[in-house]
N, C-alpha and C positions, 0 to 999 in steps of 0.2 A: 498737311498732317500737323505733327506737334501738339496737339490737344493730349492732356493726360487728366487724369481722374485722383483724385485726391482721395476717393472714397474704397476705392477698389486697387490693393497693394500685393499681388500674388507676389511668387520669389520671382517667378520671368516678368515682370512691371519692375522691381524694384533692381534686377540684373539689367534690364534696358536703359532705364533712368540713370544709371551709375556711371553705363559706357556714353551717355549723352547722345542715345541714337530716338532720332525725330520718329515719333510712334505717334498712333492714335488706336482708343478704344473701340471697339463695335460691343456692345451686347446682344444679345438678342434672346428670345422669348422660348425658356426651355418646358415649360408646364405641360402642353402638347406631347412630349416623347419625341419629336421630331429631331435627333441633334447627329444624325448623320450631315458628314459633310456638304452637298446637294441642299440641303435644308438649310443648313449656315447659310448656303450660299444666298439661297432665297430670302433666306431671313433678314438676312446685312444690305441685301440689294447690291450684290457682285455679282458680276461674271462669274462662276465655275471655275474658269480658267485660271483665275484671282488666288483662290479658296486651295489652301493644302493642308494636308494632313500629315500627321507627323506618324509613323510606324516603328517601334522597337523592334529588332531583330536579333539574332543571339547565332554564332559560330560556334560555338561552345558554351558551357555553362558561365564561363567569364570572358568571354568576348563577344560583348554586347554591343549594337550598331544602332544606328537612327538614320532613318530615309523620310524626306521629306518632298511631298510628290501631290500632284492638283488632286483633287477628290474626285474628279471623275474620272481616273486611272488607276490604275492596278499596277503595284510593286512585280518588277520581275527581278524573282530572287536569281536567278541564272547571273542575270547584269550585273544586279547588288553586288552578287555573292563576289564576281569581277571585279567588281571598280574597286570594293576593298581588299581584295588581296588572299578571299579565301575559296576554298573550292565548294563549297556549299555551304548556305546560311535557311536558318528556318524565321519564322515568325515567333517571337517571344509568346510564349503560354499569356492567354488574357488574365489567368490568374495570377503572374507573376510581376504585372506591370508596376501597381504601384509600389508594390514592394524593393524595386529597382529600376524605378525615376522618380515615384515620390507625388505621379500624378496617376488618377484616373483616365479610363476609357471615356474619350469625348473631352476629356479635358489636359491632355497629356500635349504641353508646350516642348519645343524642341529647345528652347532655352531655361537652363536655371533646375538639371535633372539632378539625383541625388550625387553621379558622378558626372563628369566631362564625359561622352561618349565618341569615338569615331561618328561623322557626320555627313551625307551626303544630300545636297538637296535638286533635284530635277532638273537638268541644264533647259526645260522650258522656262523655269523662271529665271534664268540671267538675262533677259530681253526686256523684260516687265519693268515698268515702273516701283510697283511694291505689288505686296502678294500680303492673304490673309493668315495666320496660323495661330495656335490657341494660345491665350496669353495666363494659362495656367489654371482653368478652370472653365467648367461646362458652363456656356452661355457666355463667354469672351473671348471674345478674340482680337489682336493685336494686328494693323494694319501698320506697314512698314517695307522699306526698301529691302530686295530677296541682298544686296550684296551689305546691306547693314545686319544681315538675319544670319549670313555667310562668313563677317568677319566675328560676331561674337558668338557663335557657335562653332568656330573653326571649320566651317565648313567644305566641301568641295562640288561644283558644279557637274553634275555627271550625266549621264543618257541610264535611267533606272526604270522606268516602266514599262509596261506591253505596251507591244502595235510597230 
């Protein structure tokens, strides 16, 4: 890793850059409509297993969450709603994303959101060498180590998805 891009400076690039954690870029080719996760995954030439996605979630109108989980899984809010603490949590409205994290659908990085969020990321990837997730914009993504992803997101390792 360690390759960075001089040319491409999201706020989660220049938040990684700052904490001196070894990243590398992937782009990949949005023109298609293709930018479901599965697609990234094809597109960058990863494993699936690699590839996560980052999901907002909301306990209330102000207690907003972030779960971060492989793309070929599904959040289980029952879990979520457990590991942080509350008795049920929903899916943040798609309408309301960027307006509180400041990123789009498809392109909503788990680092660098408008506030600090509660953070949970999939305890599949505590084993992984690094893992893919959006480095702030549709058609990027930031390859890097899950427990460099965990320390500057304040993260915690958790069991969040079905099966």
């Amino acid at each position: 890793m360690g390759k960075k891009s001089k040319s491409i400076k999201t706020n989660a690039v220049r938040i990684i850059e700052s904490e001196k954690i070894d990243y590398e870029l992937r782009s990949y080719e949005v023109e298609d409509g293709h930018n479901d996760g599965i697609s990234v995954a094809n597109k960058t030439n990863e494993p699936a297993a690699n590839v996560y996605k980052t999901l907002v979630a909301m306990a209330s109108k102000t207690d907003l969450l972030v779960f971060i989980i492989p793309v070929a899984d599904e959040l289980d809010l029952k879990k979520a709603a457990r590991a942080t603490g509350f008795k049920k949590i929903d899916m943040l409205p798609m309408k309301d994303l960027t307006k509180e994290t400041g990123y789009v659908r498809g392109g909503c990085s788990p680092v660098g959101m408008k506030k600090e969020l509660p953070t949970c990321i999939d305890q599949q990837a505590e084993s992984l060498d690094y893992i893919l997730v959006s480095a702030g914009k549709i058609g990027l993504q930031m390859k890097l180590s899950p427990h460099d992803l965990a320390e500057v997101t304040e993260a915690k390792f958790v069991d969040i998805v079905k099966g």
